[in-house]
N, C-alpha and C positions, 0 to 999 in steps of 0.2 A: 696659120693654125696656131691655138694658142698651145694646145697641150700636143700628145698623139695621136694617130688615128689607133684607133680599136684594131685589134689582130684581127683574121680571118675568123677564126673560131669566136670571139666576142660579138662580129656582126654578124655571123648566122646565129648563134643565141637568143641575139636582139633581133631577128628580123622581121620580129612583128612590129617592134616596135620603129624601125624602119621605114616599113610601108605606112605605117601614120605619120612618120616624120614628111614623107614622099606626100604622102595625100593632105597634109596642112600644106602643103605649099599646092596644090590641086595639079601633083603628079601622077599620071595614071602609068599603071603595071608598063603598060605598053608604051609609053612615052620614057618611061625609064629606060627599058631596052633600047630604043631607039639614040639616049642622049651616052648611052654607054658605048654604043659605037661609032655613032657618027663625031660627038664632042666628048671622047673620053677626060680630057682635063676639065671640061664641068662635071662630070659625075665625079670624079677626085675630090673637085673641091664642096662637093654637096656629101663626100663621106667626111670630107673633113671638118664641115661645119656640123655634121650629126657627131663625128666623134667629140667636137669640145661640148655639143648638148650635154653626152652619158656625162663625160668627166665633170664637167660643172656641176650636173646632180648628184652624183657620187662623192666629189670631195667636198660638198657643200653640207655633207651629212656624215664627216668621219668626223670623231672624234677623241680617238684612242688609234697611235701606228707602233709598230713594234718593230726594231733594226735589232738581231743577232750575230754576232761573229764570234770567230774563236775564243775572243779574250777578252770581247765586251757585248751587250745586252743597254742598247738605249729606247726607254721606254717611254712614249710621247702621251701627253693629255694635251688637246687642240682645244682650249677653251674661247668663250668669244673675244677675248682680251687677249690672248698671250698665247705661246704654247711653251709647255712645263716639261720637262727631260727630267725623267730619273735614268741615270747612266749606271751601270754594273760593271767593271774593272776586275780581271782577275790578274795577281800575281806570278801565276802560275801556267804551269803547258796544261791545263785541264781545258778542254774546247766544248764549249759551250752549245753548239751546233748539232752535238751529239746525243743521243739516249742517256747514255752514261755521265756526258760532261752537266748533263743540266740538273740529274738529278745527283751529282758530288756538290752541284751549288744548293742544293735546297738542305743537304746536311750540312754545309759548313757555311751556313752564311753570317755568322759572327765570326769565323776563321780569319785572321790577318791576312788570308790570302786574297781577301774579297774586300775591295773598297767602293762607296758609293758616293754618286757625287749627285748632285740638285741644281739646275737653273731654269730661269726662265728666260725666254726670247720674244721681242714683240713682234708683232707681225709687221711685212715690208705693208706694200699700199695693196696686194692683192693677196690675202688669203690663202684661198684656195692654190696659188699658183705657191705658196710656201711648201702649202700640203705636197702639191703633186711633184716637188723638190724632194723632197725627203723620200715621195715615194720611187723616183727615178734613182734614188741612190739607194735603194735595197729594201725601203722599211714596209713593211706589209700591215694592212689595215685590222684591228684586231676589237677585241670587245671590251679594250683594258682592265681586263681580270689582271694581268701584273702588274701594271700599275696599281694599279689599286693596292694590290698587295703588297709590294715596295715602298708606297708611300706612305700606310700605316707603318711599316717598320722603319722606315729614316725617322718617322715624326715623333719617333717613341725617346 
């Protein structure tokens, strides 16, 4: 398995799209049932070759992730070349996580207590599997509205 398998709740979400996964390979409802009990470890490995389907189409189409914590705010644009970090750094116990902490950054974000940093990273030989790095370590897939907006104001 390259990535994870899908939680319980993601594959009943997806169960339609399942049962097309099931029926390209010309498995019927009933032959399902039957390979889930008789050969439980091939229906395993038949969720877990539908779950790297979802993830492959899914991270093959993010391109803005967001990672917040209490003291920092890294904010990714996945381009086809590179992927770009705008990093947010506070000095301070103000936690970012919070109602309150995020909107103390959005008034003091010339405040010395806010420092920004900028890089880029190339990609390893698999993309996607960078993506779904970043996303195993907290970052949630987003619309890059912050970016975008962090990144006019570093480039100012």
């Amino acid at each position: 398995m390259k990535y994870q398998r899908l939680s319980k709740e993601q594959l009943n979400e997806m169960h339609k799209e399942f049962i097309n996964f099931l029926a390209s390979q010309t498995i019927t409802a009933t032959e399902w049932e039957g390979i889930k009990k008789e050969t439980p470890d091939v229906a395993e490995q038949e969720l877990d070759v539908f779950s790297d389907l979802v993830w492959e189409g899914v991270l093959s189409q993010v391109d803005y992730l967001e990672h917040t914590s209490p003291q920092q705010m890294h904010l990714f644009h996945l381009t086809d070349d590179d992927m770009q970090v705008i990093a947010v750094q506070l000095k301070n116990e103000v936690d970012l996580t919070t109602k309150e902490g995020f909107a103390w950054l959005r008034e003091n974000l010339m405040n010395d207590e806010v420092e920004f940093l900028q890089a880029k990273k190339e990609y390893s030989d698999d993309r996607n599997a960078d993506k779904f790095t970043l996303i195993q370590q907290g970052a949630v897939i987003s619309k890059g509205d912050l970016f975008v907006y962090f990144n006019k104001l570093v480039k100012k």
